[in-house]
N, C-alpha and C positions, 0 to 999 in steps of 0.2 A: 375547491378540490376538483371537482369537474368542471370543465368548458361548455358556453352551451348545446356547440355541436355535439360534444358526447352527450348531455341530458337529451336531448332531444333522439337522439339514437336509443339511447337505452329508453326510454318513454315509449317511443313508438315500437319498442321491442317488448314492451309489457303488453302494449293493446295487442300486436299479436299474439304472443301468448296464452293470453287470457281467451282472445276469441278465437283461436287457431292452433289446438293443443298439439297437434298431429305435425303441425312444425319444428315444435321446443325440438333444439339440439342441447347435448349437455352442457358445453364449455359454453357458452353463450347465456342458459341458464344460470350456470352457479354465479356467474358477473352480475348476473341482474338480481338474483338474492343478497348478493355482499352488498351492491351498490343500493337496494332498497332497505338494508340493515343498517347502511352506513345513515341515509337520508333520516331515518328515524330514531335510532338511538343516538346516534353524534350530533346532528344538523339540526336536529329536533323539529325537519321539514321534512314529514311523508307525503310522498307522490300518489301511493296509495292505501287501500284500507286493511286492517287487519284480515277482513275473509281475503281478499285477493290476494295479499301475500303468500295466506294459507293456500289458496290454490296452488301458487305457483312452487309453493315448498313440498305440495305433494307431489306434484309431477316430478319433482328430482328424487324423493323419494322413492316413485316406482320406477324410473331408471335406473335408479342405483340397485335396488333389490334384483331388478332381475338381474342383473352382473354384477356383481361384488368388484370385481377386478379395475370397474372405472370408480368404484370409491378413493377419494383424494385424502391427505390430511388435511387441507383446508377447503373441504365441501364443507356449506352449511350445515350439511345432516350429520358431522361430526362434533356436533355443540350437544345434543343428546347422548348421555350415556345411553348404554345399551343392556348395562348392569349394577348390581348394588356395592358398594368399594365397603368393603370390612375394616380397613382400617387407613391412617394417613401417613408417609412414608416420612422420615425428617430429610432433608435436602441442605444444603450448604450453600447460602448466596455467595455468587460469585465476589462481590463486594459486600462488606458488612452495610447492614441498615442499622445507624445512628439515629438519637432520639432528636430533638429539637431541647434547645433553653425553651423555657417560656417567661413571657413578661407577661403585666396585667397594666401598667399603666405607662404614661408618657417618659419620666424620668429612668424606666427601667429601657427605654427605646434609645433615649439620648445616651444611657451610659453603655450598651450598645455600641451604637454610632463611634463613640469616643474608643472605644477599645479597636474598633476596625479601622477608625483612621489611626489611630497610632502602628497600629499593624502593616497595614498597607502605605505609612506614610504619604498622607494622601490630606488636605486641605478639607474634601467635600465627596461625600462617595454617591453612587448612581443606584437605589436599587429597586428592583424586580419586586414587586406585592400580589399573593395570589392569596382566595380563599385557602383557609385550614377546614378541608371538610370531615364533617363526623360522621366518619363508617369505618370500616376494616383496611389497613395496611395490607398491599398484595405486592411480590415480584415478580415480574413477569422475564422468561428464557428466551429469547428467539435464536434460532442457528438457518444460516441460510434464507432466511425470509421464511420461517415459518415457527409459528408455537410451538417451543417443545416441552415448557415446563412452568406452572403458574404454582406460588407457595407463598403462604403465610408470614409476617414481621417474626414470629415466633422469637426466638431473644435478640434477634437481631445478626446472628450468626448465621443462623440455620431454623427454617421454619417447616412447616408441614405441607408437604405436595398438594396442592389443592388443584389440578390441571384439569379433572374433569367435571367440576364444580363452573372453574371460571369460564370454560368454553361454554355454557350457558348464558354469560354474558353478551351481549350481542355491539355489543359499542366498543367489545376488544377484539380486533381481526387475525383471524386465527393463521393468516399469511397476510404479508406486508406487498402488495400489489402497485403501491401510489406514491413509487420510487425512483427516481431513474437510476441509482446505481443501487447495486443490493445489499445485503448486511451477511456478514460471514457472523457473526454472532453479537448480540445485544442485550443487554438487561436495563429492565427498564420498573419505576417506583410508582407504583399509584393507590389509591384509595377506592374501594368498592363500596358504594353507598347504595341507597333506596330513597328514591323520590318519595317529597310528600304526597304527591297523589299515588301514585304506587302503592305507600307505605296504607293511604285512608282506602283504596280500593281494596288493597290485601284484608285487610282487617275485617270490610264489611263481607268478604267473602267467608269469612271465619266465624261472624257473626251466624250468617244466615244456614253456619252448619252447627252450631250451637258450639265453638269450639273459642277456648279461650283464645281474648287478640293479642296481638303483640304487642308490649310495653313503647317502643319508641323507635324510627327508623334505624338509628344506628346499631342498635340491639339488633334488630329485622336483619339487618347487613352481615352482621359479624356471625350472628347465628345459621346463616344460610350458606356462610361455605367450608362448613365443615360437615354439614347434612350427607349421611349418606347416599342418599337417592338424587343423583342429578336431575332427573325430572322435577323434582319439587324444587331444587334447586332454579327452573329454568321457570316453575309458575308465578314466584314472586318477584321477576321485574326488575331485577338489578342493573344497574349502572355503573361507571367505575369510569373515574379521572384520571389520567396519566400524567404524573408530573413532575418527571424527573430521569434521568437517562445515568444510570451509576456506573454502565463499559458499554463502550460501543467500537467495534472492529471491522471496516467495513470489507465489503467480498475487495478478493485480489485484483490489485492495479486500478484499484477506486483510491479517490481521495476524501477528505473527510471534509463535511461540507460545511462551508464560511459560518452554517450557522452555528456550530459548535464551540463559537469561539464566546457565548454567553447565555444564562438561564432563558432570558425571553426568546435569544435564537431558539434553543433547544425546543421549548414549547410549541415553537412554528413549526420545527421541524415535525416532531411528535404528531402533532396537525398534519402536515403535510401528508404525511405517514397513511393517515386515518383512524389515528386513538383521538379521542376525546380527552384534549389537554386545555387546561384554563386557557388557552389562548386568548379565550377573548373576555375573558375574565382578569387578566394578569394588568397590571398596572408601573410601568416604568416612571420611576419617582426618582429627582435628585436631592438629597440632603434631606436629613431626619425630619427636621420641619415640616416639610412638607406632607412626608411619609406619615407621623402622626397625626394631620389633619384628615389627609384620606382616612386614617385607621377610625376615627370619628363619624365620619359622614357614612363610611360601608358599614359602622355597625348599627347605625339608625336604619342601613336597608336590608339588614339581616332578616327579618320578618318576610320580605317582597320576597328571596330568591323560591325557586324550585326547589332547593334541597335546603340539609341541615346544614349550617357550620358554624364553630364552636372560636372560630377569631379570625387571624389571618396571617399567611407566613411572609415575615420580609428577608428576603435573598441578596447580598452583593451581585450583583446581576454581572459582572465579567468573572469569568472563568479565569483567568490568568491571580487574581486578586485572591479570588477563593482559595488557588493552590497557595498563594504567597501567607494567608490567614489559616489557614492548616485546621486541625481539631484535635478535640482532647478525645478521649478513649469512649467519651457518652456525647458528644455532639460537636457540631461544625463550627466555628468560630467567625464564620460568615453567614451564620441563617439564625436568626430568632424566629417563636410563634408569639402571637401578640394573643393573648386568651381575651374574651369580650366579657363584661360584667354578668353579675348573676343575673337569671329572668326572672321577672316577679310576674305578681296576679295577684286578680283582689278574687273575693269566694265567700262563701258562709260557713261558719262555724253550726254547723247542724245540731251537734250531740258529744257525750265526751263519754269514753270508756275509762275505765280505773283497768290496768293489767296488775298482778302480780309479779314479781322476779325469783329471782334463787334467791336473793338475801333476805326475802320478805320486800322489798322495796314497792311501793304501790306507784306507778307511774299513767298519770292521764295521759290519754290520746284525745286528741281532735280528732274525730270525722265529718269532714268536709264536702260541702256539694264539690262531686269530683269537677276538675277544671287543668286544661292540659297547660304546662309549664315545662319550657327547655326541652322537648320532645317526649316528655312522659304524662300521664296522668297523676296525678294527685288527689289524694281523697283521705288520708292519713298523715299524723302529722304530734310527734310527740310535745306533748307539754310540760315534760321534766318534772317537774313537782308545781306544790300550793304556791309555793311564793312566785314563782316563773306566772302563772297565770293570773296574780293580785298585782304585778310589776305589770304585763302589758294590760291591764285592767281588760281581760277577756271575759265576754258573755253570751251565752249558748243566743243562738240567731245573729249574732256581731255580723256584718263585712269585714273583712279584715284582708292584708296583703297577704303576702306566702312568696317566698323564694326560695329557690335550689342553690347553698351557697357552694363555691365554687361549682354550677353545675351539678350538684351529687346530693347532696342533703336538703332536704324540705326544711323550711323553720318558718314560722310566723313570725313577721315583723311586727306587724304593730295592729291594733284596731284601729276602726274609725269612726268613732262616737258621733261623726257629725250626721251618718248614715242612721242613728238608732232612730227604730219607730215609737219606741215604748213597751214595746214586745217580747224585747229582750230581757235574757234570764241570769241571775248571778250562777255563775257554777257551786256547787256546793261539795267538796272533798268530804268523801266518806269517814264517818268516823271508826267503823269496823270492818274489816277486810273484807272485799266482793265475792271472795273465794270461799273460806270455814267461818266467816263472820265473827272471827275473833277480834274482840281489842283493838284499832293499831295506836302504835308507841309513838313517838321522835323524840329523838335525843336532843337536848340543849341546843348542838352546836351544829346541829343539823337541819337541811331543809324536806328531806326525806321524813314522808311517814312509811313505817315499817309493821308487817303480819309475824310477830314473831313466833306465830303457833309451830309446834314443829311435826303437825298433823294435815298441815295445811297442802291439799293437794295440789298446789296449783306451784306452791317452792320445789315440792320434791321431783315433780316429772322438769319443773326448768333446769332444778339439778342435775338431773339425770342426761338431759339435752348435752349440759354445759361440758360434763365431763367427757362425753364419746363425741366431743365439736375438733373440730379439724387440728384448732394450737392446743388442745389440752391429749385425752389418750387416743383421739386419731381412730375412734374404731367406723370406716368407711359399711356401706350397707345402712345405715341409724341414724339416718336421716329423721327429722323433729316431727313426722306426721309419723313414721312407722315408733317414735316413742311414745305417742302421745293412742296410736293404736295399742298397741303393746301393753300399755298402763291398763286401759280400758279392760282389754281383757284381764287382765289380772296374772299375764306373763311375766312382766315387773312391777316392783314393789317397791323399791330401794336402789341403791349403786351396786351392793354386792349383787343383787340378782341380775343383772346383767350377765355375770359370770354364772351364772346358776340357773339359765335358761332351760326350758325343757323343748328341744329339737322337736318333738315328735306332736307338741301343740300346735308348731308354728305349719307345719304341712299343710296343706292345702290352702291355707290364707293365700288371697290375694297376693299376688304380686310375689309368692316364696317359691317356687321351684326348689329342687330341688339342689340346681344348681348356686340359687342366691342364697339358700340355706346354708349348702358347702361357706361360700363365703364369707357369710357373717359369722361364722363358728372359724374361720382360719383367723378373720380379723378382728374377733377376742382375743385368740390368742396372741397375735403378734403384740396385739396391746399390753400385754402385760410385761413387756419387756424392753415399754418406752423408758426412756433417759429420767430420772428422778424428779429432775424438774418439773418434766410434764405433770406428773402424777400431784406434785406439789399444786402447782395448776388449776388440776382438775380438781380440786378437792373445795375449790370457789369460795377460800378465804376471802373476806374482805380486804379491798383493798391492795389484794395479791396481786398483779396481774403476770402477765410470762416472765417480763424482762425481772422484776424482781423475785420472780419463783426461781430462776436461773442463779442468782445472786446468792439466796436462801441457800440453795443445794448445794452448791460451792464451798458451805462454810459446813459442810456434816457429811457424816457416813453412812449412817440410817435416819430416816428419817423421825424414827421417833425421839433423834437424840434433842430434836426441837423443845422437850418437854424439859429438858434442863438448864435453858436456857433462862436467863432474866429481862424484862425489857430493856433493862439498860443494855444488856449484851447485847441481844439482838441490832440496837441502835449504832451499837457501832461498824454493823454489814454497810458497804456502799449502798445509798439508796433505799435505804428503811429509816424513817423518823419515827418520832411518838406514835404518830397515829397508827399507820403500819404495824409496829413492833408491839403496841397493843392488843392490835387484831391477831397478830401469828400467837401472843403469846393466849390470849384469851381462846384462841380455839385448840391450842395445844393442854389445856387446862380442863377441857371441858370432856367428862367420861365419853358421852354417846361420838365423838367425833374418834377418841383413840381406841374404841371399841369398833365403829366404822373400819381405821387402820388394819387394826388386826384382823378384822376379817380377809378385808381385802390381801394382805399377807397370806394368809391360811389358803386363799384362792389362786394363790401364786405370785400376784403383782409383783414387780421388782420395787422395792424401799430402798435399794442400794446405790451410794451416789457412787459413779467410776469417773478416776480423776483421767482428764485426759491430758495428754502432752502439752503441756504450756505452749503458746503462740506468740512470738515474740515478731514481730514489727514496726513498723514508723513510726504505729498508734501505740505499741506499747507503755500502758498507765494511763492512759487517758481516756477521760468518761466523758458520754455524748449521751444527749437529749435531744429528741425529736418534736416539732411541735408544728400544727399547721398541717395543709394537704402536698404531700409531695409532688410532685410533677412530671420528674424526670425517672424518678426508680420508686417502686412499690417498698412503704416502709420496710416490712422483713429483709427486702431485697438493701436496704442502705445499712441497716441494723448488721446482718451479716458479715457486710464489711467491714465493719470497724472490728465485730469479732475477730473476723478473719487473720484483722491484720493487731492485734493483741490489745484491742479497747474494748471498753466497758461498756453498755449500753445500763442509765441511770431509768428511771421510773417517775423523776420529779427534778424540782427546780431546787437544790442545795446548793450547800458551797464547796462541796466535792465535788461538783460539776464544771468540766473544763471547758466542754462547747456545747452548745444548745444551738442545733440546725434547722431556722426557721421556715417553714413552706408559707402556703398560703392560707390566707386565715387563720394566720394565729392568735391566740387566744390569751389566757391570764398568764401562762408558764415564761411567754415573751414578757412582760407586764413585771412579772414576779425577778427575772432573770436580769432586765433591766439595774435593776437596785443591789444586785451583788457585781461589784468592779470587777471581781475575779473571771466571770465567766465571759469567755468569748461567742458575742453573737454572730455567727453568717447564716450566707445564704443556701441555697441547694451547689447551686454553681460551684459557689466554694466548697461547697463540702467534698461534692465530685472531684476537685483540683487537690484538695489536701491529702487526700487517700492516694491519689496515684504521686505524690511526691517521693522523697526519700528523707527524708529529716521531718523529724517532732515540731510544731509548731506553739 
């Protein structure tokens, strides 16, 4: 970036400085802050120390305060706000930000490969390998060689202004200096992370003010730029990778430079620039082969780097190929992310909780000597029922593995008997519930033991959780600490007292103003005039869940017309079997549940289903099942669409089921799916492709 003649000028421009304060001129100053910002957040080679820096940022400091008028937009001292931002504006990326495919193993690389040289009609393609880092999606504006606008992935359209957030970042130059020709306007793709060390010094700083830490860097990241306070914004240490140029226009009677003519150029450039672009992280690889060998060896040294990340992205690395490969409406048909397997850990099985559910369902936890996996902690870890813990023969003091599958979910793999001391203790499943010490049941055909008291305080406040939770009646403010306060005091009781709240208890409690009072009494009421299915929902039939509560409401007017139904009727709703249509009918049968109803009625709820305009479609008549972790779109978000466009969204694996859309880690419903000829299995990819066609498949 610099020559040494320049280092050496700017060096010996520090020593004076520092010992010769009465010399600092401004213009000469703000260079040697960029250029000591750039040496340590980019280059990750500081010339100097954190106080001396601070000196030399205070001296611009008071030259700037006494004149305002020589404040720059790209002075250092414009990376501090100055105020607290109320709210975040939504903005329009210049060009849309697309999601990435992701693969998780070699043959998903090769078929890949095979798609892009058919594409590019092409023998053996060249491409580009850089880390996929895990932290926050940001786009950066530049007009003129200077910052004018940083925001959010937000849906990919349009995200949330975040510009005085990321001027806190110090490894993003808030003007573009280390250029010979200038940029009439740019946007530009990267990833805002938190070092590991960052991430373990934030934490212990957190500690030693008794304040809870932060769960994992990439959380740390993503939660910090939407902070209101840029200054706390600027104490936790962010970083941020540049890795991708989506319009660039350069100033008038420039031409656009050789390196744009491919991703690794662009990366150089990006460099050359002074963002912190994998450059020297990036890997030009020819023919998939190969490309999957390296995707092996980098994930053995995933552990080594400085930061998080979560696999690696491989790029057609010319730019003429990419445009000739094109993309579909959710991603580029030149870039895959290669996801890296799940991380394990081995740990002790300490102790085990029995919890209660809404259904009575008694479900153990493991609590575990905490042990960080995938960048979080872990210390909890369900055990599903009795049999789940007799299968991996678990016993209280065990070693045992633990992995985050895809990433997300904790589960214990396996024990390791060869580790017992003798010490070890059989777990032993309660036989009467933790909670009222009633009885518990299981059914024949079940592995679930169940509290069927219906006195049992520990079902009625989950019930009460479950119905005011986000997919059921949506009532915002009732959150699962202020039910479980609320119970205690003896403000609720039941579901209808929800609606039956007395305002004038809740005053002065913690955390009520007067204004969160207003709120939670606005957001009763909007609740009772959620869409029927919700209500259906909320009412935490077994076995119910949304998509078949949506199914259910479909086929009636009011809801209690449920009670005349027969199971065999009910069975013939898409998406309701025996079991199912047992359960609706069994709780439709049962006095305290339709006594519940009428209340809730009497309190106003809507019971009324309204039909809406039939949606007619590509998908029209056809039913999809979901199974596995999605990747590319958040379930609701994939589910919608098929409504959107006049399909069904199923609940299980039948023979009314036309496709079953497999993600990753799927589970029995792929298993089960398999053995019916009728049902077509893809992938995400495909699903994404079949929705934007125009003919029924």
């Amino acid at each position: 970036m610099y020559n040494t003649s320049k280092l050496k000028s700017l060096q010996s421009l520090t020593t004076t400085y520092l010992s010769q304060p009465h010399k600092i001129e401004l213009g000469p100053l703000k260079e040697l802050l960029k250029f000591h910002e750039y040496q340590y957040y980019v280059a990750s080679e500081p010339f100097i120390s954190d106080f001396e820096y601070d000196q030399l940022y205070q001296h611009l400091i008071t030259i700037e305060s006494a004149n305002s008028s020589l404040i720059s937009k790209d002075s250092p001292s414009q990376r501090v706000g100055n105020s607290l931002n109320n709210s975040f504006e939504t903005v329009a990326h210049l060009v849309p930000m697309l999601s990435l495919e992701n693969s998780y193993n070699a043959e998903d690389l090769i078929d890949f490969d095979r798609k892009a040289k058919e594409g590019a009609s092409l023998e053996e393609i060249t491409y580009c390998v850089e880390p996929k880092f895990d932290g926050a999606s940001i786009s950066l504006l530049y007009e003129n060689d200077l910052l004018v606008r940083a925001c959010t992935r937000g849906d990919g359209v349009a995200g949330e202004d975040i510009t005085n957030n990321i001027k806190q970042i110090r490894s993003i130059p808030l003007s573009i200096p280390l250029l010979e020709n200038g940029i009439q306007q740019m946007e530009i793709r990267g990833e805002v992370i938190m070092s590991k060390k960052a991430f373990a010094d934030f934490n212990e700083k957190l500690k030693e003010k008794q304040i809870a830490t932060l769960a994992n860097p990439r959380n740390a990241a993503a939660g910090s730029l939407r902070m209101k306070d840029p200054k706390e914004v600027a104490s936790r240490n962010l970083d941020a990778f540049i890795y991708h140029i989506s319009y660039f226009l350069p100033a008038p009677k420039t031409t656009l430079s050789p390196l744009l003519s491919s991703h690794s150029g662009s990366l150089e450039l990006l460099w050359n620039m002074g963002f912190r672009s994998p450059q020297k992280e990036k890997k030009i690889i020819k023919g998939v082969e190969k490309v999957i060998s390296f995707c092996s060896e980098f994930e053995a040294q995933r552990d080594s780097l400085p930061y998080e990340i979560d696999g690696l992205v491989i790029k057609v690395n010319d730019f003429a190929l990419q445009e000739k490969l094109g993309m579909t409406s959710h991603h580029p048909r030149w870039a895959i992310a290669y996801k890296f397997k799940a991380r394990q850990a081995t740990t002790i099985l300490e102790s085990v909780e029995f919890q209660v559910g809404r259904t009575g369902a008694v479900t153990p936890v493991a609590k575990l000597k905490a042990v960080a996996l995938g960048g979080v902690t872990v210390s909890s870890i369900s055990m599903h029922n009795e049999e789940y813990i007799k299968e991996k023969d678990l016993r209280l003091g065990d070693t045992v593995i633990i992995e985050r599958a895809g990433d997300v979910i904790p589960q214990i793999v396996q024990s390791i008997p060869k580790l017992r001391t003798g010490k070890e203790k059989i777990i032993q499943f309660p036989t009467n519930c933790p909670v009222c010490n009633a009885l518990l049941e299981k059914e024949e055909a079940e592995a679930v033991w169940r509290c069927n008291s219906p006195l049992c305080t520990a079902q009625i406040i989950e019930r009460i959780i479950h119905f005011v939770s986000k997919d059921a009646m949506d009532i915002k403010s009732f959150g699962e600490a202020n039910i479980r306060k609320f119970y205690e005091l003896g403000l609720l009781t039941n579901i209808p007292s929800l609606y039956q709240l007395d305002f004038s208890k809740i005053t002065g409690l913690e955390g009520f103003g007067k204004k969160s009072i207003d709120n939670l009494n606005a957001a009763i009421e909007v609740s009772k005039t959620q869409p029927l299915y919700r209500l259906i929902y909320a009412l935490g039939i077994r076995f119910v869940g949304e998509t078949t509560a949506k199914t259910i409401a479909s086929h009636i007017q009011h809801i209690l017309d449920l009670k005349d139904f027969t199971e065999e009727q009910l069975q013939s709703f898409d998406d309701v079997g025996i079991k199912v249509a047992t359960s609706i009918y069994q709780f439709f049968h049962e006095p305290k549940n339709i006594e519940l109803i009428e209340s809730l009625e009497k309190l106003g709820l809507n019971m009324i289903q309204t039909n809406d305009t039939a949606v007619d479609g590509n998908l029209a008549g056809l039913n999809f099942l979901f199974t596995g972790t999605l990747t590319q779109l958040k379930r609701s978000e994939a589910e919608a669409m098929v409504e959107s466009r006049g399909g069904h969204i199923l609940g299980g694996v039948s023979s009314k089921l036309n496709y079953l859309v497999v993600g990753e880690d799927a589970g029995s419903k792929l298993e089960k799916a398999k053995k019916i000829a009728s049902i077509k299995i893809i992938s995400e990819a495909d699903f994404v492709e079949l929705i934007n066609s125009n003919s029924k498949s």
